[in-house]
C-alpha positions in Angstrom: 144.0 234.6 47.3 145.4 238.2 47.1 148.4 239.4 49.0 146.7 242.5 50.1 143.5 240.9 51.4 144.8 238.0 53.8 148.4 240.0 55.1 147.7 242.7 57.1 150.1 245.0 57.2 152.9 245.1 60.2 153.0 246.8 63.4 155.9 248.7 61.3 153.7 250.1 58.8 152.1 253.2 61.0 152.8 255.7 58.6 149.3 257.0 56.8 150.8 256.0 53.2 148.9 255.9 49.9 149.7 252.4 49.4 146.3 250.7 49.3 146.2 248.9 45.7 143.1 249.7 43.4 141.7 246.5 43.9 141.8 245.8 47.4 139.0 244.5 49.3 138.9 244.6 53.1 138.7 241.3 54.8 134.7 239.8 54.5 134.0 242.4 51.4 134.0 242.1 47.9 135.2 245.4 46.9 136.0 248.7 48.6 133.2 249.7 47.6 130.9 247.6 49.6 133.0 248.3 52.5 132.6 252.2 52.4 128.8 252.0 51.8 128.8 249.4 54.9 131.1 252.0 56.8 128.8 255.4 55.8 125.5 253.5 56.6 127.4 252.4 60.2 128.5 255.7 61.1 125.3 257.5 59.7 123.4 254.8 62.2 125.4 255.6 65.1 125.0 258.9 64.5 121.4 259.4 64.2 120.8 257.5 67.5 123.3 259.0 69.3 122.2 263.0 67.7 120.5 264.0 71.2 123.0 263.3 73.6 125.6 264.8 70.8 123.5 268.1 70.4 123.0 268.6 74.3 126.7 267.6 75.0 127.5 270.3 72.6 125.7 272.6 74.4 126.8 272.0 77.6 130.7 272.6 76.6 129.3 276.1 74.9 127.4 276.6 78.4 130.9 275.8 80.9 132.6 278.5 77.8 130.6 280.9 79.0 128.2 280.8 76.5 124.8 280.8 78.6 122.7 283.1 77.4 119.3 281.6 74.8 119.9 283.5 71.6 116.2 284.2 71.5 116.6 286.3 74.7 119.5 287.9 73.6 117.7 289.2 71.0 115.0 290.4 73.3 117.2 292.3 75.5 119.2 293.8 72.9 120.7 296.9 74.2 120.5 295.8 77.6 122.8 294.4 80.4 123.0 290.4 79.5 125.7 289.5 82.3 127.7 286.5 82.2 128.3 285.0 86.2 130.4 281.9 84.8 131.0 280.3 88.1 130.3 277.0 86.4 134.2 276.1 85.7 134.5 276.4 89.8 132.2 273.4 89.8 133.7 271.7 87.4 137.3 272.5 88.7 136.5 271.0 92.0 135.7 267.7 90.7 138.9 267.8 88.1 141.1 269.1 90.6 140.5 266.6 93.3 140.9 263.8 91.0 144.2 265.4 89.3 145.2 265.1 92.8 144.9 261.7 93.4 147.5 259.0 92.0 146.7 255.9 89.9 149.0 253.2 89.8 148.4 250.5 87.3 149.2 247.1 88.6 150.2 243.9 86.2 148.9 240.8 87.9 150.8 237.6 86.4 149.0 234.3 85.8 151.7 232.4 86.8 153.8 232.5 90.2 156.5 231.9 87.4 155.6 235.1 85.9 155.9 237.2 88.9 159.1 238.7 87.9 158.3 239.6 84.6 155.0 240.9 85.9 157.0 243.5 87.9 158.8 244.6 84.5 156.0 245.0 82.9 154.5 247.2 85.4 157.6 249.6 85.5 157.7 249.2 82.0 153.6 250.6 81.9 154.7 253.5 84.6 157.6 254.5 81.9 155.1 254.6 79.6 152.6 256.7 81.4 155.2 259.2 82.2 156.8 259.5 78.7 153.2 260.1 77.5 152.3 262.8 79.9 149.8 260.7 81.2 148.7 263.2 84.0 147.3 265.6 81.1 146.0 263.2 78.9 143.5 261.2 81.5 142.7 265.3 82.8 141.9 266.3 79.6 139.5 263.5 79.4 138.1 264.1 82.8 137.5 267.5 82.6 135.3 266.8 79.3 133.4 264.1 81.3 132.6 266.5 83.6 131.6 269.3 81.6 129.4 267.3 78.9 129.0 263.5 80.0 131.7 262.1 76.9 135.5 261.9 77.0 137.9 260.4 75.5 141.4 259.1 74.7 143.8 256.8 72.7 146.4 254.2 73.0 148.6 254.1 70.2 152.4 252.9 69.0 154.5 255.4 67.5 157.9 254.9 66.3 160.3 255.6 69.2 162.6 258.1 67.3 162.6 259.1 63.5 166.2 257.3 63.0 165.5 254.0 64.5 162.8 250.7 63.9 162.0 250.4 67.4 158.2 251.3 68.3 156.6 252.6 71.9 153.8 252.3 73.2 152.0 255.6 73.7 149.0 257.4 75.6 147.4 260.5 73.7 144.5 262.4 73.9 141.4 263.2 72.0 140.8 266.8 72.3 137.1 266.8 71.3 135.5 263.4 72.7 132.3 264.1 69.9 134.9 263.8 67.6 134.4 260.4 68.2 131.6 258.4 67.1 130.6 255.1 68.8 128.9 251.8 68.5 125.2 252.3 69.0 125.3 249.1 71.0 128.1 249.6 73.5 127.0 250.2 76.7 130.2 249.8 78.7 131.0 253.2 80.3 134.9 252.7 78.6 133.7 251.5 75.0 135.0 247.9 75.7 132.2 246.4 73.9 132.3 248.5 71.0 132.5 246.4 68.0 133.4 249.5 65.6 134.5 253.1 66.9 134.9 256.3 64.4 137.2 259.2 65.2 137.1 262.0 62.7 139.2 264.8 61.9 138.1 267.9 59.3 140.9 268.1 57.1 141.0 271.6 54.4 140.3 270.7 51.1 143.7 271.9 50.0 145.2 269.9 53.1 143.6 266.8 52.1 144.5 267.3 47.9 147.9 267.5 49.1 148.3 264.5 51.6 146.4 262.3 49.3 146.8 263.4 45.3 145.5 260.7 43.0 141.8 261.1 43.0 140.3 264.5 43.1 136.5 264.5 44.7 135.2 266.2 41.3 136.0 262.3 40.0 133.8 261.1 42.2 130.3 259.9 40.4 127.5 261.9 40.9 125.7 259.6 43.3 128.6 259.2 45.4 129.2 262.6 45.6 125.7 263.9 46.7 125.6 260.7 49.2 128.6 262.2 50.5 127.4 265.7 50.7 124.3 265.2 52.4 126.1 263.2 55.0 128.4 265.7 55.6 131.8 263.8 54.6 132.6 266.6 51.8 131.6 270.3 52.7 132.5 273.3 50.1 136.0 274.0 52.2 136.3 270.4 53.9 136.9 267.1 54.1 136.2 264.5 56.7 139.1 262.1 57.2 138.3 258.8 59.7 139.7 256.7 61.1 137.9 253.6 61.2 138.2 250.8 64.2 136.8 247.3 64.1 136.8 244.2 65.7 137.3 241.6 63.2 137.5 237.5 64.5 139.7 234.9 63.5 139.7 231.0 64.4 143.1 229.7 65.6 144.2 226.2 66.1 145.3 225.3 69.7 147.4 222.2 70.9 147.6 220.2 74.0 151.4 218.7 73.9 152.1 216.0 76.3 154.3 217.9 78.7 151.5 220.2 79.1 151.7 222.9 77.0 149.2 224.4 74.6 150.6 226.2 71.7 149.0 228.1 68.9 149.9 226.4 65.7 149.9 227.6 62.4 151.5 227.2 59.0 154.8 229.3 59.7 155.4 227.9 63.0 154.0 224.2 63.1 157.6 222.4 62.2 159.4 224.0 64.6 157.1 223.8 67.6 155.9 219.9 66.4 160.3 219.4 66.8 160.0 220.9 70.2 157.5 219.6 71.6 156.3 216.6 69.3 153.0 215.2 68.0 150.0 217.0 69.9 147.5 215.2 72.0 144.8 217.3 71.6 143.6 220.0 69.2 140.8 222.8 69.1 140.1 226.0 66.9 139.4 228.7 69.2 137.9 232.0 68.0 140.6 235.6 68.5 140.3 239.3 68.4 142.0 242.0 66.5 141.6 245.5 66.4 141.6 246.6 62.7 141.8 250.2 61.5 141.3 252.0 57.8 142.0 255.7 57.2 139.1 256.6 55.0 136.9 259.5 53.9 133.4 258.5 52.8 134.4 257.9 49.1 138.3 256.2 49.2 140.1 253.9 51.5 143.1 256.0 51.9 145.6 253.3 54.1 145.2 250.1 56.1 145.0 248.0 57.3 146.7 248.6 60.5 145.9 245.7 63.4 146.8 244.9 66.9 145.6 241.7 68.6 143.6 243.1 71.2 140.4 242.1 72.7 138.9 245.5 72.2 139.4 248.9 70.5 141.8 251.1 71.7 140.2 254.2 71.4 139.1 254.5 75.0 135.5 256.1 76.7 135.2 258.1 79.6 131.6 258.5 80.2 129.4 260.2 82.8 126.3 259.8 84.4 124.0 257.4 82.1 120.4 256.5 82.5 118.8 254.0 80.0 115.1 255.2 79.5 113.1 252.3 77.7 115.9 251.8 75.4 116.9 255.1 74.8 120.6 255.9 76.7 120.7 259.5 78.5 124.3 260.5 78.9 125.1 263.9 80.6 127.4 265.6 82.6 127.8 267.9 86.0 126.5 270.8 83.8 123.7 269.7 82.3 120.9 270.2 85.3 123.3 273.7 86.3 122.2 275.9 83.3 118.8 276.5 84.2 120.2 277.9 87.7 122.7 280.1 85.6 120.7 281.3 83.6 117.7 282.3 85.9 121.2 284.2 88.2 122.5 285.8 85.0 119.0 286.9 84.4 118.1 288.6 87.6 121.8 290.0 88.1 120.8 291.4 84.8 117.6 293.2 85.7 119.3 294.5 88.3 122.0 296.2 87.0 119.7 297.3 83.9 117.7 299.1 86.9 120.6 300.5 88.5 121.9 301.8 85.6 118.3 303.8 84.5 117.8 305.4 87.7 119.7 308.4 87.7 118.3 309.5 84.2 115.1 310.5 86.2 116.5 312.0 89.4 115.7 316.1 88.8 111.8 317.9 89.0 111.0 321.1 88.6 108.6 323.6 87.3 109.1 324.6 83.8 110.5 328.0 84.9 113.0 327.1 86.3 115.3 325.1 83.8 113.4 327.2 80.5 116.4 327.1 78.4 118.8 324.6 80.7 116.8 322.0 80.2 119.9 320.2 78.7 122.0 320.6 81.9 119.7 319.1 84.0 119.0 315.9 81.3 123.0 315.2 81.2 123.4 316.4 85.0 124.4 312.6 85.4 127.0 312.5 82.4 128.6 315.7 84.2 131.2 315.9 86.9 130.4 319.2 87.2 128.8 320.0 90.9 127.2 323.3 90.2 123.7 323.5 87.8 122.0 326.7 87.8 118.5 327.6 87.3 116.7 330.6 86.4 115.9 333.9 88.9 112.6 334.2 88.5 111.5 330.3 89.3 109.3 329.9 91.8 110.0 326.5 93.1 113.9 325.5 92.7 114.3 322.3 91.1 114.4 319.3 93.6 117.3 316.2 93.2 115.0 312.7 93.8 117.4 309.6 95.1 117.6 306.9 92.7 115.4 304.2 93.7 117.0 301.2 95.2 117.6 297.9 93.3 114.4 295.8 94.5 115.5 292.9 97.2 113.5 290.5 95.3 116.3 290.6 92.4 119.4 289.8 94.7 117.3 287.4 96.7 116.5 285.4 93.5 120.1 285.5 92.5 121.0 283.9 95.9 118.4 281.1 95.5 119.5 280.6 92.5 123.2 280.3 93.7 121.8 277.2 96.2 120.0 275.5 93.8 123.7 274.8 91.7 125.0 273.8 95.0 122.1 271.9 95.5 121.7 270.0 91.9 125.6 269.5 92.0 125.9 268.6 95.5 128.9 270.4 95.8 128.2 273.1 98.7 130.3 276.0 100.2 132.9 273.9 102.0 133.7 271.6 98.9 134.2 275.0 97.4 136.7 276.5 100.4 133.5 279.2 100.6 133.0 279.7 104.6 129.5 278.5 105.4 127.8 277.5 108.4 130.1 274.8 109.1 132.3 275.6 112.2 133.7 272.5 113.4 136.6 271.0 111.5 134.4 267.4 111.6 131.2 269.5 110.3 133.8 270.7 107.6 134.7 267.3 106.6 131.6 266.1 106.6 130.4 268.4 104.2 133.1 267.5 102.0 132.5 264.0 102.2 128.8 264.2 101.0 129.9 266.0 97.8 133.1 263.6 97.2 130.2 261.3 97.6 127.5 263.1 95.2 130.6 263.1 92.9 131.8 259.3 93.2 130.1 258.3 89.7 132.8 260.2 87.7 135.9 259.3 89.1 134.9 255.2 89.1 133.8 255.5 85.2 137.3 257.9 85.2 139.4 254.7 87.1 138.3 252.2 85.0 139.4 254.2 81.7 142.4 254.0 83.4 142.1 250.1 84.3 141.7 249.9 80.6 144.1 252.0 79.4 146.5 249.4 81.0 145.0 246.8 79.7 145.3 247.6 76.1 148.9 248.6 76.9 150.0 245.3 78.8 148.0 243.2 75.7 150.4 245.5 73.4 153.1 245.0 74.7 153.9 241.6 74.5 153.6 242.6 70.1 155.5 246.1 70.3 158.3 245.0 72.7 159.3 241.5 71.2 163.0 241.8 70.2 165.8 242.7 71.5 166.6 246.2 73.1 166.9 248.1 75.8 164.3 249.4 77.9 163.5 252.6 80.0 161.6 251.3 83.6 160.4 253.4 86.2 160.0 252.1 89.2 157.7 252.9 92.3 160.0 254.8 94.2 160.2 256.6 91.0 164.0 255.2 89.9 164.5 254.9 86.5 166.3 251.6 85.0 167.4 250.6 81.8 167.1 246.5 80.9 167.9 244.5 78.1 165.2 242.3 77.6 164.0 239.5 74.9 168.2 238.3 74.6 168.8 234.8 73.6 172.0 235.4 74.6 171.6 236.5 78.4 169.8 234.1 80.6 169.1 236.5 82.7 167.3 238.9 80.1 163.8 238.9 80.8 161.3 237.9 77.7 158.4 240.0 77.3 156.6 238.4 74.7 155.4 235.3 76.7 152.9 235.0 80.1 149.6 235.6 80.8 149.2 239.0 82.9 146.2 240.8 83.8 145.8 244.3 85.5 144.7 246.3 88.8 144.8 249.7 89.7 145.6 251.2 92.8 144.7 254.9 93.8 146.1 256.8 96.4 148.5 259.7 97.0 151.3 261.1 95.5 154.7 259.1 95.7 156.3 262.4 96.9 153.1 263.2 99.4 153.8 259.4 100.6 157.6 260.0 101.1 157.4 263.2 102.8 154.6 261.4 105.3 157.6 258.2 105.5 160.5 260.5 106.7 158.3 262.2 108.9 156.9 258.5 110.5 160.9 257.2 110.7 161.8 260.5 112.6 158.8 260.3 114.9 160.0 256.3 114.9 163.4 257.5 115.9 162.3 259.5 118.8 160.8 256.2 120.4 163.1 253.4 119.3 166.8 255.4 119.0 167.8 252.0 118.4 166.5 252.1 114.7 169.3 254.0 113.2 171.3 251.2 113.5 169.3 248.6 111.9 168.1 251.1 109.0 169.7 254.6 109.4 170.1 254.3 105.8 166.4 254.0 104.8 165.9 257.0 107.3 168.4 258.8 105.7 167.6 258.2 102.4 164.1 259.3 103.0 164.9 263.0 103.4 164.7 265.2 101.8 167.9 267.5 101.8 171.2 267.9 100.3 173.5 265.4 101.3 170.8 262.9 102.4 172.0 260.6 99.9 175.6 260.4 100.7 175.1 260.0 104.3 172.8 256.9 103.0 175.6 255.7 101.4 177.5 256.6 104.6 175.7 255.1 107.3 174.8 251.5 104.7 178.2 250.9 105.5 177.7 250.5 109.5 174.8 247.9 109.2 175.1 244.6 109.9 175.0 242.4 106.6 172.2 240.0 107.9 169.7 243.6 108.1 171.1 244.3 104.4 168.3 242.2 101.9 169.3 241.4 98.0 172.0 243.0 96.3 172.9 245.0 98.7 173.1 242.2 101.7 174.9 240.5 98.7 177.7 243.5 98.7 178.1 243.4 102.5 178.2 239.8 103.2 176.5 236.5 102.4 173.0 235.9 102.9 171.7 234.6 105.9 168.5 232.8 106.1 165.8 234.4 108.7 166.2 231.3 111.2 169.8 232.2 111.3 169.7 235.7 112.5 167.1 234.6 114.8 169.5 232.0 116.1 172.2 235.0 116.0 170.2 237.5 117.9 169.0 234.4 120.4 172.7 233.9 120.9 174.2 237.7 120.9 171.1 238.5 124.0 172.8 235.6 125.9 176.0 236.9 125.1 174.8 240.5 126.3 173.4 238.7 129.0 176.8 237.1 130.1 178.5 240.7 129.9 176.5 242.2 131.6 176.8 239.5 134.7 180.7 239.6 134.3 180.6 243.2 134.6 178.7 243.6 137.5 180.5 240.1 139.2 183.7 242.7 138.6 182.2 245.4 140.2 181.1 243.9 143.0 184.7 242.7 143.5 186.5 246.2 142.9 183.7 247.8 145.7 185.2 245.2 148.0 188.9 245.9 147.3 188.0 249.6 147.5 186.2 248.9 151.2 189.5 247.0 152.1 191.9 249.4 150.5 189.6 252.0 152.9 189.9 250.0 155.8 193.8 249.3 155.7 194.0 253.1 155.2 192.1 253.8 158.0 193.1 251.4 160.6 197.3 252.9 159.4 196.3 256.6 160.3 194.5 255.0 163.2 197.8 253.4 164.5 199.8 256.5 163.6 197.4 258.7 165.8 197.8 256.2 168.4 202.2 256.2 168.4 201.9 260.1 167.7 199.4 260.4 170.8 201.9 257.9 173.1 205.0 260.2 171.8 203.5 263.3 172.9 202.8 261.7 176.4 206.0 260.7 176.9 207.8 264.1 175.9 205.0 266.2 178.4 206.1 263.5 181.2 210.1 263.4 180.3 209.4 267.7 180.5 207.2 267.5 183.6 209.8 265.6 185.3 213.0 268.5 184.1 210.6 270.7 185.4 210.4 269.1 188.6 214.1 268.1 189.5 214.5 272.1 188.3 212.3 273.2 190.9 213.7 271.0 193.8 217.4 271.9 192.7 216.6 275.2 193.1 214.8 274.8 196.2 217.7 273.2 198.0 220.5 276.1 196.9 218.1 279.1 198.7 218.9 276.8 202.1 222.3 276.6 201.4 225.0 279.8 202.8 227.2 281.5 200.3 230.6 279.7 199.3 234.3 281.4 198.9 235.8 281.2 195.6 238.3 278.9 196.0 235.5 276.2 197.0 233.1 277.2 194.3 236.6 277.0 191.4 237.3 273.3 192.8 236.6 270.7 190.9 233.8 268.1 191.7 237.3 265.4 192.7 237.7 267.7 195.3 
């Protein structure tokens, strides 16, 4: 068997090379041949069925353009006002807008509790992915198109990370024009996960396309061929159609049961070595597996592949609209669809009435012929003129008289304002969905409006999630093919933290493998990371009002949370004054040992008796120092007591020691008033005499 019919080529082979041989066959044809008529009557089947829903999708993305207007009234109103009141992209805004505004998250859900760490990885890994693919845009673009005609679109595909390296990445990007893309007739999943064959076209110059692929002009091609191809629209005078070409093709792979448990796929390259490892099977099966195969063709030449990815679907991924299956035949449409006949009846009667505003001063002058004989050119282009004054003659009889130009009718505007409630009303998106003040006045009559037309609305953003949810999927199946050796890897984590890890090394035990495990995926919606930090800081601040205590258990969370210059550094700062058994992995690795949770319970049991103790020891103390401070009073106050008392007992003694001076004074001198007068000599003796 040929080389080229049984290898595919490599996940390294993504460049769109001329290197398909002359005689290559894709796998289950005989020829290229057979396979492009198979392809052009596929596509041409898919086609027809799907030409109504393509045609009125078309013409809905025109309509949200701005082009609303029927050509064959155009025509009829040539030369009149045909106004345009787009307010269609408002609707469709609302609905894009509130959706942009939510986040998805996707989730990778391991198999295995064994796999839970890896599952993690992966999911950071999926995150890094999103955000080097500008994910945010390429689901919107999709959306909006949902919205508008009923059919979006995007991809998932593995590009080379760099021009000077080997290593691939997985990548997101989007499909501009979703009827670009041509699906299996018989897929009715909402995402195009049961497709069994997808087209995506691209019209290529015919100078382009002589120039990317030289070797085999069209005017080669045999007559047949060539009007086949013209009448199907795959070569035009100017263009060529370039596809690429997505199928599901199965496979039957042997399985088997080893006797420690395992079941490994076996096959030619790898039997020895795993039949070494893990010796002689116990059972076997052949089990049936999926890969996603893809041809860049026109309608006459198979122009490179094949390129394959073992995936369990396509990964060209749908993001449909409402559907409704009418006795076999699938309806798809949009928001627009069931708006135009609303726009177009407004734009009509805004129309009329401008047309009538516009004609009415032409006729707003009467008089008799008299009096404008020979000015009759004046009066006629009296409303072109900004000239107040406009004579008539002398001899007129009757002066000309100004009529006021009649009024718009009411029934115009009034139709154009029933027409403006019946979009509301076949959207149901109403004035306060639309931030238009209606008769809402309540901030819970407000809401509730807004809920019914989230509500009337809720069938475009659950077919828009699970793209998503698929989107991952195809991602976490490829990654386990695109990220199998050994590199370094980009992670982004929830908090938004980005991480480099070396994964798939033999050489590191603690290098994780992403090539093994069985994951599946989950997506979580919600806000914005930032919304949800800025609500966090603000719920530890309010926290820290109520429980001060906090800060010292997890200021540096608190800190961390802010969001101001510096907020980091104190982080770092205040990490440094919490207890190591509050610190968990790494960083309670830094700080201390681990603890386990019954020992801090034990420890906090033991430091509240401890507190406990102190605080009975301290007031046992103070109890003792308020009865040395009552004696200490007392002695003080029974000393000045006894020094009043001997300062008292002094002064009594003095007043008596002076009463009784004052006494023997008084007496003495008493006694010497009754006594005569003495001669000198007796009063010079001396007391001996």
């Amino acid at each position: 068997m040929e080389e080229n019919k049984d290898t595919p080529k490599s996940l390294d082979a993504l460049e769109y090379e001329d290197n398909v041989k002359p005689d290559y066959a894709p796998e289950g044809f005989e020829s290229s041949e057979a396979f492009l008529k198979d392809m052009r009557e596929e596509y041409q089947l898919n086609l027809d069925y799907d030409r109504d829903n393509r045609l009125q999708a078309l013409d809905d993305k025109k309509f949200a353009a701005g082009e609303q207007w029927d050509p064959i009234v155009l025509q009829q109103r040539k030369g009149l006002p045909c106004l345009v009141i787009n307010s269609v992209p408002q609707f469709v805004a609302q609905l894009t807008g509130d959706w942009r505004e939510a986040k998805r998250g996707i989730k990778v859900v391991p198999a295995e509790d064994s796999d839970a760490d890896i599952a993690s990885i992966r999911c950071d890994l999926i995150r890094s992915i999103e955000t080097a693919s500008r994910a945010d845009r390429v689901y919107a673009n999709a959306f909006e198109s949902t919205v508008q005609c009923g059919d979006g679109a995007f991809r998932v595909c593995v590009d080379y990370a760099r021009d000077d390296v080997f290593d691939q990445d997985i990548t997101l990007k989007p499909i501009d024009d979703a009827l670009s893309v041509v699906w299996d007739r018989l897929s009715v999943d909402p995402t195009g996960r049961d497709a069994r064959h997808v087209f995506v076209d691209d019209i290529l110059p015919r100078k382009e396309y002589d120039r990317k692929w030289p070797g085999q002009p069209i005017s080669e091609l045999s007559k047949d061929v060539l009007n086949e191809c013209l009448s199907s629209g795959w070569v035009e005078a100017d263009n060529v159609r370039v596809t690429e070409y997505w199928r599901l093709i199965t496979r039957q792979r042997l399985l088997c049961l080893f006797n420690d448990g395992s079941v490994r796929e076996v096959n030619a390259e790898n039997m020895e070595a795993v039949m070494s490892k893990h010796g002689a099977p116990i059972k076997t099966r052949t089990a049936p597996i999926t890969f996603a195969q893809m041809h860049l063709v026109t309608g006459f030449r198979i122009l490179s592949g094949p390129y394959e990815y073992r995936l369990n679907r396509v990964p060209i991924i749908r993001m449909m609209g409402r559907h409704v299956n009418i006795n076999g035949r699938r309806v798809r449409y949009g928001l627009v669809r069931f708006m135009k006949d609303a726009v177009r009846l407004k734009n009509f009667w805004r129309s009329v009435a401008a047309e009538q505003l516009g004609y009415a001063p032409k006729a707003q002058w009467i008089a008799p012929e008299s009096a404008v004989e020979g000015r009759e050119d004046a009066f006629r282009k009296a409303h072109l003129s900004r000239d107040p004054l406009l004579v008539y003659n002398d001899d007129a009889t009757t002066p000309p008289q100004r009529l006021d130009p009649p009024a718009p009718q009411a029934a115009l505007l009034n139709e154009a304002q029933v027409n403006a409630q019946d979009m509301k009303d076949v959207t149901g998106i109403h004035d306060a969905s639309l931030g238009i003040r209606s008769n809402e006045v309540s901030g819970r009559a407000i809401n509730a409006r807004q809920r019914e037309g989230d509500i009337a609305s809720l069938v475009y953003y659950d077919h828009a999630n699970a793209a998503v949810l698929e989107a991952g999927d195809v991602i976490n199946q490829l990654i386990s093919q695109v990220y199998d050796g050994t590199r370094v890897i980009r992670t982004i984590g929830e908090d938004e933290q980005q991480k480099f890890i070396r994964i798939n090394d033999p050489m590191d035990p603690n290098s994780p493998d992403l090539s093994v495990g069985m994951f599946d995926v989950a997506l979580s919606t919600g806000s914005s990371y930032t919304t949800r930090r800025v609500e966090a800081a603000q719920a530890m601040m309010d926290a820290i009002q109520v429980w001060p205590q906090l800060i010292q258990v997890a200021g540096d969370i608190v800190a961390k949370a802010q969001d101001w210059p510096g907020a980091d550094k104190l982080a770092e700062r205040l990490k440094k004054t919490i207890p190591a058994q509050f610190l968990e992995g790494e960083e309670g690795a830094e700080a201390g040992p681990q603890i386990s949770p019954e020992e801090i319970q034990q420890a906090m049991m033991e430091m509240e008796t401890l507190r406990k103790e102190n605080e009975t020891l301290k007031m046992d103390k103070s109890l003792e120092a308020e009865k040395l401070e009552i004696e200490r009073y007392n002695a003080e106050t029974q000393r000045i007591r006894a020094l009043s008392d001997n300062e008292v007992d002094g002064n009594q003694l003095q007043l008596n020691a002076i009463s009784k001076i004052l006494d023997t004074s008084t007496k003495l001198h008493a006694s010497e008033q009754k006594q005569p007068p003495s001669t000198t000599e007796s009063s010079n003796a001396s007391p001996s005499e």
